[in-house]
VEXDOBA-928048 format. One record per residue (C-alpha): x, y, z; residue number from 1. Coordinates in Angstrom, 3 decimals, always signed. Each point is the difference from the previous one (the first is absolute). Layout:
! residues N
+----------+----------+----------+-----+
!        X !        Y !        Z ! seq !
+----------+----------+----------+-----+
!        X !        Y !        Z ! NUM !
...
+----------+----------+----------+-----+
***
This chain:
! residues 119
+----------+----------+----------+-----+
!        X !        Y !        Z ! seq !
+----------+----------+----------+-----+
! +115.753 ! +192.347 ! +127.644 !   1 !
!   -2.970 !   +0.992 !   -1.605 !   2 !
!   -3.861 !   +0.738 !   +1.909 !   3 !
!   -3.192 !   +0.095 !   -0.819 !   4 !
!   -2.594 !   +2.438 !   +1.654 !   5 !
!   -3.736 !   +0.391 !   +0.118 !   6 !
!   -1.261 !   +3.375 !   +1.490 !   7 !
!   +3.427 !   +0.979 !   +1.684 !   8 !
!   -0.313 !   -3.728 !   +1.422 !   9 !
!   +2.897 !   -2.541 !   -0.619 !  10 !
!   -1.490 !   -3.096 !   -1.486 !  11 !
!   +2.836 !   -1.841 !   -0.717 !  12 !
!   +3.512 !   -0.091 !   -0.852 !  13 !
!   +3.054 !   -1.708 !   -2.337 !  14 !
!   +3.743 !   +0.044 !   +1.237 !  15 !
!   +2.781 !   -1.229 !   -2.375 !  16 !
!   +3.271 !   -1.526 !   +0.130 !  17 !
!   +2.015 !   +0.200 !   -2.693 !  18 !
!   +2.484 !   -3.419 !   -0.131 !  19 !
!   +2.180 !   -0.058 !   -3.509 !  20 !
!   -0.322 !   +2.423 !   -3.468 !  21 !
!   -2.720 !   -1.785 !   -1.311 !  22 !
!   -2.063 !   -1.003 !   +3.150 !  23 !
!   -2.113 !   +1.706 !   +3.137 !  24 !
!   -1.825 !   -1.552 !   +2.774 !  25 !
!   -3.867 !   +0.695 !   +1.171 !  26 !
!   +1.620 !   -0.012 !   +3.390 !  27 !
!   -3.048 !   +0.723 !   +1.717 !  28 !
!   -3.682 !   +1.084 !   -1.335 !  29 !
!   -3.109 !   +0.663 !   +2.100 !  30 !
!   -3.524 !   +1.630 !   -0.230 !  31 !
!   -2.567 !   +0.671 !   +2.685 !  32 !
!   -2.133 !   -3.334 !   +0.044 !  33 !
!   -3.256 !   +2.382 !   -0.368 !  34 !
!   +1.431 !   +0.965 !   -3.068 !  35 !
!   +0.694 !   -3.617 !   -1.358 !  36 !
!   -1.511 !   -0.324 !   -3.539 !  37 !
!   +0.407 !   +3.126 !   -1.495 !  38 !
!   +2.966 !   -0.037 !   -2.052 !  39 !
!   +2.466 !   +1.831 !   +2.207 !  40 !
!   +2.301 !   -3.137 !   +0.564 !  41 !
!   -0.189 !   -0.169 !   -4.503 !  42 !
!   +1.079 !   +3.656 !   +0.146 !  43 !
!   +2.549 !   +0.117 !   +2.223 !  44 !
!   +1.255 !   -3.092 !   -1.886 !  45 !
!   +0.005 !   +1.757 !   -2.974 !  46 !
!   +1.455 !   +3.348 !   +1.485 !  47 !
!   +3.017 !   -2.781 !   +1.469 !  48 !
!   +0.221 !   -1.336 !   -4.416 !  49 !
!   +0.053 !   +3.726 !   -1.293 !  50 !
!   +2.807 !   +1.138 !   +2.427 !  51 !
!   +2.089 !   -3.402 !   -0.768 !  52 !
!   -0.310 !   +0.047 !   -3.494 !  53 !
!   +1.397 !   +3.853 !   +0.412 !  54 !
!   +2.688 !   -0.749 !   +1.688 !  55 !
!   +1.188 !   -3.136 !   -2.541 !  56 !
!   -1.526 !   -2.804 !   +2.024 !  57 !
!   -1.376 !   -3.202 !   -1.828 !  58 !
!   -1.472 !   -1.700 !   +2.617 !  59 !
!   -2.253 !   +0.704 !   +2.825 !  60 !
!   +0.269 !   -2.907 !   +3.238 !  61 !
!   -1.966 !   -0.382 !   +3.252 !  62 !
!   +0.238 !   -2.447 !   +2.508 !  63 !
!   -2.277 !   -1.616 !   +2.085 !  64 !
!   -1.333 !   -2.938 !   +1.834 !  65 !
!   -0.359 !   -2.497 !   -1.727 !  66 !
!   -2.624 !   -3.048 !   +0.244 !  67 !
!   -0.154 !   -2.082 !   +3.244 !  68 !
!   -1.408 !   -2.962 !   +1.264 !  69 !
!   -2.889 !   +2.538 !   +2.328 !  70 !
!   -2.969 !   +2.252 !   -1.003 !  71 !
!   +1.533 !   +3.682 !   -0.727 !  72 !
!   -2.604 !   +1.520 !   -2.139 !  73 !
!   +1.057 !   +3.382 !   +0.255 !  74 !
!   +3.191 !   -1.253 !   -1.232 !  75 !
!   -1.981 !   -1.574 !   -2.496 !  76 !
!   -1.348 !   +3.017 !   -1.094 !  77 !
!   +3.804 !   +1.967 !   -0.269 !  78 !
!   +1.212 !   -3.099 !   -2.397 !  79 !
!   -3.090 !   +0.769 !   -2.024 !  80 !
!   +0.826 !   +3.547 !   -0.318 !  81 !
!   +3.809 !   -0.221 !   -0.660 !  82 !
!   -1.387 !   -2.643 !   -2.690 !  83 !
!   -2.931 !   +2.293 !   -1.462 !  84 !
!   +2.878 !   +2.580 !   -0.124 !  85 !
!   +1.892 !   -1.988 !   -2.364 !  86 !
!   +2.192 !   -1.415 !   +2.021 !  87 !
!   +1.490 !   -3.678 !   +0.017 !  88 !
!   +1.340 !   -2.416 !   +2.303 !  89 !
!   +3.796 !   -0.293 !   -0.782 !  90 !
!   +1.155 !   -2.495 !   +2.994 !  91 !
!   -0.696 !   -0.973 !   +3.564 !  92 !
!   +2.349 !   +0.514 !   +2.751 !  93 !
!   -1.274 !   -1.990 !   +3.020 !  94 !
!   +3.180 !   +1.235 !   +2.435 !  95 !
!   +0.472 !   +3.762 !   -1.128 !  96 !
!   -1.692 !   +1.076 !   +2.825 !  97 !
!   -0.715 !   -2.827 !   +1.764 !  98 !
!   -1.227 !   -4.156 !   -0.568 !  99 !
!   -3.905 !   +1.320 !   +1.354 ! 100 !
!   +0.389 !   +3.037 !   -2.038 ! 101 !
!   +1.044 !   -1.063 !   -3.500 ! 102 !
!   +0.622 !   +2.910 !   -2.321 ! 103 !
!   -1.776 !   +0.470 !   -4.187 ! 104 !
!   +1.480 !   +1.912 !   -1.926 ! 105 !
!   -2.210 !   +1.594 !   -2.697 ! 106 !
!   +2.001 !   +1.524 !   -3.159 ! 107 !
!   -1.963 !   +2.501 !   -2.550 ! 108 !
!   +1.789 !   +0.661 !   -3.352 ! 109 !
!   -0.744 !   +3.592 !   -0.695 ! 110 !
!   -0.653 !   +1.015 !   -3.428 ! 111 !
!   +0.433 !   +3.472 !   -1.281 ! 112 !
!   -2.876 !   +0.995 !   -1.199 ! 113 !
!   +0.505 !   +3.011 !   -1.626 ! 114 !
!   +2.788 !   -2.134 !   -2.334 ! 115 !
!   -2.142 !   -2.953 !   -0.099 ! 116 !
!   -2.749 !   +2.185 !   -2.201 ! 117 !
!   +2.514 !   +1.368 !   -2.016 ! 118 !
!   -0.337 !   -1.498 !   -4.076 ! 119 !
+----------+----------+----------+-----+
***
């Protein structure tokens, strides 16, 4: 789990779940809505890529809603995020959790980038 702070204030959080070698789960990530728009979800995604690619992991997942048939624009605005993060949608599971809830699963390929500058 990693946190973020602004003046000794939690503004949001990441939580992990590792799930093979070569994979780890956002399992949950969260800011303070007043603090929407400034980057600390992008950090604490990119604190979640430094730690896997430490620890030998090649991809980064997240799950999440995924689209329905109603209005859900803040869940709008998570897809967008997961997606401006450089994540993709892998598959669909419309019974994982349940038919109303159908499950997205978002894969990131992480790329080292300290090797990928290398000559």
């Amino acid at each position: 789990m990693f946190a973020a702070s602004d003046n000794g204030q939690i503004s949001g959080f990441i939580a992990l779940k590792r799930h093979s070698p070569v994979s780890i789960e956002v399992f949950v990530i969260a800011t303070r809505k007043a603090t929407h728009g400034r980057g600390i979800g992008r950090r604490l995604v990119q604190a979640a890529e430094d730690y896997a690619l430490r620890n030998g992991c090649q991809l980064l997942t997240a799950k999440t809603l995924a689209p329905r048939d109603v209005e859900e624009p803040h869940l709008d605005r998570t897809r967008a995020f997961y997606r401006s993060n450089g994540f993709l949608p892998a598959e669909t599971f419309p019974t994982l959790w349940t038919e109303s809830h159908p499950c997205l699963f978002l894969v990131k390929p992480l790329i080292d980038r300290k090797r990928a500058q290398r000559p």
